[in-house]
C-alpha positions as CSV (number, residue, x, y, z in Angstrom):
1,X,-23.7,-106.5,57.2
2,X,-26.1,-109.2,56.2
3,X,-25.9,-112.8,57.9
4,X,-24.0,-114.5,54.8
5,X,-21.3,-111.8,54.8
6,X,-21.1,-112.4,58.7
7,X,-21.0,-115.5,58.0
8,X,-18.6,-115.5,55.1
9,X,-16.0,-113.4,56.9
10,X,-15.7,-115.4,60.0
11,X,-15.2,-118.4,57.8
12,X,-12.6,-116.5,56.8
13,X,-10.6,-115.6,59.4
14,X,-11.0,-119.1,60.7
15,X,-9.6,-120.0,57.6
16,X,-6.8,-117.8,58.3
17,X,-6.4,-119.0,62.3
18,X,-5.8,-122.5,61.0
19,X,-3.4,-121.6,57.7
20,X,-1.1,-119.6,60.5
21,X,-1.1,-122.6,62.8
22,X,0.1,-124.9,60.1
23,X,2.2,-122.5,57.9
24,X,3.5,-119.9,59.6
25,X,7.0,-121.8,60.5
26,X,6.9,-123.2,56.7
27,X,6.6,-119.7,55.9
28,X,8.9,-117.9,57.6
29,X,11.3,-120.5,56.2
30,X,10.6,-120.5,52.5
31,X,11.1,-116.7,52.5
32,X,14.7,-116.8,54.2
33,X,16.3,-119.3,52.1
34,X,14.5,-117.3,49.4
35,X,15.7,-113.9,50.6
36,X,19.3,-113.3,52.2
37,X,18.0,-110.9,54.8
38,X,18.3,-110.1,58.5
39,X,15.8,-112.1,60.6
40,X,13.6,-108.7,61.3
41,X,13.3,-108.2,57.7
42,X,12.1,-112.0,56.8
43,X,9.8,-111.6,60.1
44,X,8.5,-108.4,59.3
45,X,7.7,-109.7,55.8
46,X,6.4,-112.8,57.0
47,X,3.2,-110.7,58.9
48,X,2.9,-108.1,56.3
49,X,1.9,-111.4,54.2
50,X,-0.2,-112.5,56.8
51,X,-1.7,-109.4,56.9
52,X,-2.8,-109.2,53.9
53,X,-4.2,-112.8,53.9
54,X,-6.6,-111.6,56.3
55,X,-8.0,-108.9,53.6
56,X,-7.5,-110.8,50.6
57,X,-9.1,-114.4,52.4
58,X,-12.1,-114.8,50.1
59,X,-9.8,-114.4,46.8
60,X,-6.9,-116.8,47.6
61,X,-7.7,-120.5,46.6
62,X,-7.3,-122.9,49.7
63,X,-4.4,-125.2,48.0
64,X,-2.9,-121.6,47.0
65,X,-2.4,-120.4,49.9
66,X,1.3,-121.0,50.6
67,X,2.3,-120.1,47.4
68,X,0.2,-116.8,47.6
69,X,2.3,-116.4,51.1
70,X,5.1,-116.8,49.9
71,X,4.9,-114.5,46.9
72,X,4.1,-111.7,48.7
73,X,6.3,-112.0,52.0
74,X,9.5,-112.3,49.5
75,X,8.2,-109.1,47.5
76,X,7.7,-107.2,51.3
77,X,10.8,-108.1,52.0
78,X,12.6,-107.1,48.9
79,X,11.0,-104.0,49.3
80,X,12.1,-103.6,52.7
81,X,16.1,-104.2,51.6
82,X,15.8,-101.8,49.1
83,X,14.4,-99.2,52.1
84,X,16.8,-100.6,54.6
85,X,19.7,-100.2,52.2
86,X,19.0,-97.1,50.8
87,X,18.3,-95.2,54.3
88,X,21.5,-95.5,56.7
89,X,20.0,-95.0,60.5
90,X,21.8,-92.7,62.8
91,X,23.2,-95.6,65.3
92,X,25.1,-97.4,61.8
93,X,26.7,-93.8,60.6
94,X,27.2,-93.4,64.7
95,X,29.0,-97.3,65.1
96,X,30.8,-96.2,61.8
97,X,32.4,-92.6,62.9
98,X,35.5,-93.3,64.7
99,X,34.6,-90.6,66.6
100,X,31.1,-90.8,66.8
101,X,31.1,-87.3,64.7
102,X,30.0,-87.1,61.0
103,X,32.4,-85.5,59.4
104,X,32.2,-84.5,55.6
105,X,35.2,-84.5,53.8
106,X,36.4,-80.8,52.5
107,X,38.7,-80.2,49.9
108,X,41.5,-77.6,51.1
109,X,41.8,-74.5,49.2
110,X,44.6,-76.1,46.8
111,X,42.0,-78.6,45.8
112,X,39.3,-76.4,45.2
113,X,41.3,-74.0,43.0
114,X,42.3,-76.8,40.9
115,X,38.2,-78.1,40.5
116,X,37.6,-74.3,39.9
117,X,40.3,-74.3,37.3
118,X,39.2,-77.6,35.7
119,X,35.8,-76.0,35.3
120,X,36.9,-73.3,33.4
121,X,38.7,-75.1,31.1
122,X,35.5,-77.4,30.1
123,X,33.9,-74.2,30.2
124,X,36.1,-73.1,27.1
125,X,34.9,-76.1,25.3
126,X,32.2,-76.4,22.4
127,X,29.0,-76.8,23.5
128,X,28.6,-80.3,22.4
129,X,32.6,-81.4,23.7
130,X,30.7,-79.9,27.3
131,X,27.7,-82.0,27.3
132,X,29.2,-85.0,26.2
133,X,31.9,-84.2,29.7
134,X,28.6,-83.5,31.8
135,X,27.3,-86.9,30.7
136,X,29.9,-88.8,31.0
137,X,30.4,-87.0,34.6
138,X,27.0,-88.1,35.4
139,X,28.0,-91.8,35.0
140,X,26.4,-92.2,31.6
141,X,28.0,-94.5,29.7
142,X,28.9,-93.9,25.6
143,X,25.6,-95.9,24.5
144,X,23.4,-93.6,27.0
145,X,24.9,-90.5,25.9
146,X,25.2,-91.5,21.8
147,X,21.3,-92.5,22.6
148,X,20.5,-89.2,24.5
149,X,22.4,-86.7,22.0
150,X,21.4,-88.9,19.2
151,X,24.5,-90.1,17.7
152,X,26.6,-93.1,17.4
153,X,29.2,-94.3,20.2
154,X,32.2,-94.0,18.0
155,X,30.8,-90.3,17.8
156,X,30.8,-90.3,21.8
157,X,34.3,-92.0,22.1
158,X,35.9,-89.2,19.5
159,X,34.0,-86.3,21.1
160,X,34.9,-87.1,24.7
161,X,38.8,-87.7,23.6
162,X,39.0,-84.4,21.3
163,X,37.6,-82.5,24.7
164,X,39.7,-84.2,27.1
165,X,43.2,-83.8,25.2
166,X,42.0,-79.9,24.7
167,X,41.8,-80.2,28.3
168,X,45.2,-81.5,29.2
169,X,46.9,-78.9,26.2
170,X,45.0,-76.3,28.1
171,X,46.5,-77.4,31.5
172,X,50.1,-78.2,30.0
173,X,50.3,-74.6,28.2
């Protein structure tokens, strides 16, 4: 490392040092009226910002700073709802057993002979009544299916009815 680059990097962290001091709290508060998150979150995101301050020093304008901050402490902490939410940890599905046990709901053998029978009926659909059932079952709704078979959504809406009233005359009979 040359003398300049010495230089230049301490200048930077310096730079850094003092924007903490002074922005940090400012920070941390932007961020959580910004983002409805739990204080660990907004924290969390506040020093991944920082963090990367510290790399990205010599690119950030001096009057940017803040702004730069802020961006990228909200989008950290976006990013760590979306985790948060999508990944349930063992002491929440524990706090929300009543027993403490997980405990998957079964069906009883009545209920799985009538899914089994269900199934066979779409089974003695046409081919195309059964994948417009699939999709539907899949949560698509009649624009995503006409645009994945390629066909319009009054052609969905028919297709869908004709295969579930063959269903229910299947199931009455």
């Amino acid at each position: 490392m040359t003398v300049t680059a010495h230089s230049t990097a301490v200048a930077s962290q310096i730079d850094v040092d003092q924007a903490y001091r002074v922005l940090a709290a400012r920070l941390e508060q932007i961020v959580r009226f910004d983002v409805r998150a739990p204080d660990p979150v907004i924290e969390d995101a506040c020093q991944f910002a920082w963090s990367r301050l510290i790399d990205y020093a010599d690119r950030v304008r001096h009057e940017a700073v803040l702004s730069w901050l802020v961006k990228t402490a909200v989008h950290e902490a976006f990013k760590l709802t979306r985790r948060t939410n999508r990944c349930l940890s063992l002491e929440a599905a524990l706090e929300t057993g009543d027993d403490g046990l997980l405990t998957a709901a079964t069906p009883g053998p009545e209920e799985l002979l009538e899914h089994r029978e269900r199934l066979a009926g779409i089974r003695d659909l046409p081919a195309r009544q059964q994948r417009f059932l699939w999709l539907q079952g899949l949560g698509l709704s009649y624009a995503e299916i006409a645009l994945h078979i390629g066909c319009t959504e009054r052609t969905v809406e028919r297709q869908l009815l004709r295969a579930k009233r063959r269903i229910r005359e299947a199931e009455a009979g």
